[in-house]
N, C-alpha and C positions, 0 to 999 in steps of 0.2 A: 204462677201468674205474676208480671213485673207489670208496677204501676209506679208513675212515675207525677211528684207535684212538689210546687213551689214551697210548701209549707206545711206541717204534719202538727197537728193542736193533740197533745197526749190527756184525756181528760180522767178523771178519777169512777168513771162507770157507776156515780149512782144516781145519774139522771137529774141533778139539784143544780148548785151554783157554779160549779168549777168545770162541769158539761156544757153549762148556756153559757157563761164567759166565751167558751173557746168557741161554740155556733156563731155566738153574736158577733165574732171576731169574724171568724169565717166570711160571714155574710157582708160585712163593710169591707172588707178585703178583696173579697172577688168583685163585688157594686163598684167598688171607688176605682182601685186598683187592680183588678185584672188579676189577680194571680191566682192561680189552681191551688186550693186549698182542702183539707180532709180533717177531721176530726177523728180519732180514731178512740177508742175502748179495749179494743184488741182484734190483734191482725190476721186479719187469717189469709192473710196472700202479701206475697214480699213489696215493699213498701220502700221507694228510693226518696228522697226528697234532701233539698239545703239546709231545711232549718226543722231540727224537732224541737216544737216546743211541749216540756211538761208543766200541767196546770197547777201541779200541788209539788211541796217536797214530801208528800206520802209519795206519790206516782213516780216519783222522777226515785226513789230509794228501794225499789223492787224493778231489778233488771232486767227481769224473766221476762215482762210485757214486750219488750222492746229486740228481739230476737229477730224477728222479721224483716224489720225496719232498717234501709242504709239512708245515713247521713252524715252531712257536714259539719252541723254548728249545733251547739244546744242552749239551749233557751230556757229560763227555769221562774216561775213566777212561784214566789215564797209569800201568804201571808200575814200568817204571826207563827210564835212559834219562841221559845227563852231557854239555854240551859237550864237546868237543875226543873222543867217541866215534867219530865218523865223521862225515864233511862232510854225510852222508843225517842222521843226527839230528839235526845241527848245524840244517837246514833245518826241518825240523820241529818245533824247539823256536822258532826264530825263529819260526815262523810263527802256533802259540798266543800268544806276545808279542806279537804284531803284530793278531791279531784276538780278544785279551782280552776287547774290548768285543762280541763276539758269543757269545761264551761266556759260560753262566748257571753253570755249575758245573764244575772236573774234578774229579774222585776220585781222589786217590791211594791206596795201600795201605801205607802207609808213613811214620814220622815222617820220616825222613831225606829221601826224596822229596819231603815237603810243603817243608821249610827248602831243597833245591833250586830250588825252582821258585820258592819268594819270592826267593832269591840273585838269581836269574833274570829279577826285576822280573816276576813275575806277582802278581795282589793276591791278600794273606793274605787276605781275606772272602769270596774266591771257592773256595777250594780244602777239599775236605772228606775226613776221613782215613776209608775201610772197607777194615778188612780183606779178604784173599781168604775167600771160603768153603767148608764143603764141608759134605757132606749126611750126618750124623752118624746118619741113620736108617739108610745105606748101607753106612758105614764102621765097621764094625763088627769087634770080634775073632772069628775061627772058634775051634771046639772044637778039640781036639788031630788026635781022628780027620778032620776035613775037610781038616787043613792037610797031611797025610803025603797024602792021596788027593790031591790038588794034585800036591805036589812029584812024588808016582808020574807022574802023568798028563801033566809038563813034565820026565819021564825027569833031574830032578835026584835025584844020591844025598842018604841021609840023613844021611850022615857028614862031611857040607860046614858051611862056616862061610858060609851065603850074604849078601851085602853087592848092595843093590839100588840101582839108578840108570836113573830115568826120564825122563831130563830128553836133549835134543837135546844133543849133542856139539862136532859139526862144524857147518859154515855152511851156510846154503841147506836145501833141503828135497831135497837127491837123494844122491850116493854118493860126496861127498867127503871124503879123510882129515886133511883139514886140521882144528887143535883150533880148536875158539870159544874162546876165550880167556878172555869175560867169564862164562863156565859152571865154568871153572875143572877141563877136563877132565887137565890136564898135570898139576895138583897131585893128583887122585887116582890118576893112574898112579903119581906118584912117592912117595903113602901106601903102595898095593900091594906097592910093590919095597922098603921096608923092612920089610915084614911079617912074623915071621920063620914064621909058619906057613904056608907059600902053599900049600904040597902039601893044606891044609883049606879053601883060600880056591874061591869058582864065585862068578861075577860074575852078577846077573838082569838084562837091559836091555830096556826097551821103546823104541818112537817110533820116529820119523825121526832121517836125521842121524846116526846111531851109528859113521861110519866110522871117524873117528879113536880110540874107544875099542876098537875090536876089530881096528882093527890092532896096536895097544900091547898087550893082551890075548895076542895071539895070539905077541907078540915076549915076552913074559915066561913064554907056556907056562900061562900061567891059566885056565882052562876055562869057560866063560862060554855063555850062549843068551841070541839075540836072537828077541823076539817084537814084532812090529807087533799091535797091538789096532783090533778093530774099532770099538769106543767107549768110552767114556773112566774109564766106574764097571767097566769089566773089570778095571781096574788093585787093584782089589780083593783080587783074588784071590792078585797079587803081594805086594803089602804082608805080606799074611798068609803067606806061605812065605820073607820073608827073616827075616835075622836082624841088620839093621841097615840102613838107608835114610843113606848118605852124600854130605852136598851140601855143595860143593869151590870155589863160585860167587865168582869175584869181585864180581857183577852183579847182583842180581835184584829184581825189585817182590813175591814174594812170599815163596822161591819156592811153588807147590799142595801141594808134596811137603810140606812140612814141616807143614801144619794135616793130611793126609792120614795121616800117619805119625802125628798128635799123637791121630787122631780114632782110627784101629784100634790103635792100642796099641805102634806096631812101634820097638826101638832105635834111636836117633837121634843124628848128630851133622853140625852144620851150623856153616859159618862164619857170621861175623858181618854176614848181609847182609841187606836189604829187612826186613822182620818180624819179625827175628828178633833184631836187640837192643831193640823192643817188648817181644817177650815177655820176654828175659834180665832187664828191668826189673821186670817185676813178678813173673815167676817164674824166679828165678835156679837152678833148681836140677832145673826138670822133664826137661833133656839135657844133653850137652855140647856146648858153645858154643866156637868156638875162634878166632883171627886169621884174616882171608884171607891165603893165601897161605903161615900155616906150617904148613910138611909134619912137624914135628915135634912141636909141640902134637894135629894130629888124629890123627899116629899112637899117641898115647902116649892117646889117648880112645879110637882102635881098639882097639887093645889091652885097655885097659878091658873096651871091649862085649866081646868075643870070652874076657875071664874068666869074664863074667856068663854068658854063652851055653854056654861048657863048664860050671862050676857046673849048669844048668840042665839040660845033657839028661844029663850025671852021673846025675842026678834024675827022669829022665826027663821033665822037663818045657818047656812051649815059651819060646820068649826074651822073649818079647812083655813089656811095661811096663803099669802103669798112671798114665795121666798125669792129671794134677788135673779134675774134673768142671770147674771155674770155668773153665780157662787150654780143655777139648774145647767150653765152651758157647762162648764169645766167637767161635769160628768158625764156628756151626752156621748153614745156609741162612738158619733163621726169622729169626735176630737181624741175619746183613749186610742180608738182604733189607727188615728193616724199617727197618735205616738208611737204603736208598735210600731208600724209599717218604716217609722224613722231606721228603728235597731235593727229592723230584717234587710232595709235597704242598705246599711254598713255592713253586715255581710253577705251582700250580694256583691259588693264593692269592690272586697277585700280579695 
């Protein structure tokens, strides 16, 4: 069976961030623009289209998925990723270098990643910087009363200083406690353990992968709930029931948390990684930004948020921020999505 569309989104089949990029795309694609669009996992019936795009350089490095599938133009969004990583990245970056000339475009999310990849000997005229997205119709702050019915409903007390982390831990996707290292799980344990308020400290975790933090967690006596979500705008609900979103990453191409946290309003403090000394550039002052790697700069921003946060329920009121409408629009769906639609319209062109 021959099926024929404007646009083929190659996603990584496990149902998380690099799946809903390519829906959310999808979906402003076909709304705005009109174009017959498909997501795919894997093909089981032959698949014509202009433009394949793959979501990861894991996806786009296993050719076997893509047998099915005839097209024109390839499209390749990269989000982090360094030599001397591991001998598996190593191969996979040689391998865009080496077939350059089949590649019409990658996408980075990132300045730092775009001066990567040229280091790298990929050509500057090929590579185009969009941000990650998120869907600011979605992301929304809740009212006071919906966020206490939450917290009731996920059996957290109200007298917690809650600090949220949605991000994978440990390695692989199953029940090991070993830290990922490039997440930078170790340096938020080692924030935790100089906190001096622990006895107000509950940890929120979602995802996969969470071994290595809740076994740390559970050695420091910190009280913590993990929840697995069934899909990925549930994370909603969390945003809104903490009182600080902390990302600890040595690594990242975005990370989602940080435009997710920027878009509902929720305290933030991230190191200096993927996106996130874009934004310190133009908006130096919407969070705390801090080194990868010191435990002493982000404790002394924790501290911070957790002034604001007593101050506020003092007051009775919730922690949440408001961040600049200009720094919530540059990530909203309509605006990344219409930067794709620039690069797929130059090779529609061509």
């Amino acid at each position: 069976m021959f099926r024929k569309y404007d646009w083929v989104f190659w996603g990584d089949n496990q149902g998380w961030s690099i799946d809903h990029d390519g829906v959310k795309t999808l979906h402003v694609l076909h709304e705005i623009y009109s174009l017959s669009c498909l997501t795919l996992k894997k093909s089981n019936f032959l698949t014509r289209t202009k433009i394949l795009h793959f979501g990861s350089l894991s996806v786009f490095h296993d050719p076997t998925k893509i047998r099915r599938v005839i097209f024109d133009n390839i499209v390749l969004t990269i989000f982090h990723g360094y030599k001397g990583m591991s001998e598996k990245t190593d191969r996979k970056i040689d391998l865009i270098i080496k077939r350059q000339s089949s590649i019409s475009w990658v996408v980075v999310s990132c300045e730092f990643m775009k001066r990567r990849l040229i280091n790298y000997g990929f050509p500057k005229h090929k590579i185009r910087l969009i941000p990650v997205g998120v869907d600011s119709r979605l992301y929304t702050s809740f009212p006071f009363n919906k966020r206490a019915k939450i917290r009731s409903k996920l059996c957290i007390p109200d007298n917690v200083f809650v600090i949220g982390s949605f991000q994978k831990d440990s390695p692989g996707w199953g029940d090991s406690t070993d830290p990922k290292l490039i997440k930078g799980p170790d340096i938020f344990i080692k924030v935790l353990e100089q906190f001096k308020n622990k006895s107000e400290l509950f940890v929120l975790l979602t995802g996969y992968s969470r071994g290595y933090m809740k076994k740390e967690l559970d050695r420091l006596e910190i009280p913590y709930r993990h929840d697995i979500l069934k899909t990925p705008d549930e994370i909603i609900e969390y945003y809104n029931i903490i009182d600080c979103y902390l990302v600890t990453s040595r690594e990242e191409g975005g990370p989602k948390a940080v435009v997710e946290a920027i878009s509902i309003g929720t305290p933030l403090i991230s190191t200096r990684v993927g996106i996130v000394p874009d934004i310190e550039k133009d908006f130096p002052n919407e969070f705390f930004y801090t080194n990868i790697d010191d435990v002493d700069e982000i404790s002394k921003s924790l501290n911070k948020v957790y002034q604001n946060y007593t101050f506020k329920k003092n007051k009775g009121l919730v922690s949440s921020i408001k961040y600049s409408s200009e720094l919530k629009n540059r990530f909203d769906w309509t605006i990344v999505a219409k930067d794709y639609f620039e690069i797929y319209r130059e090779l529609y062109e061509e």
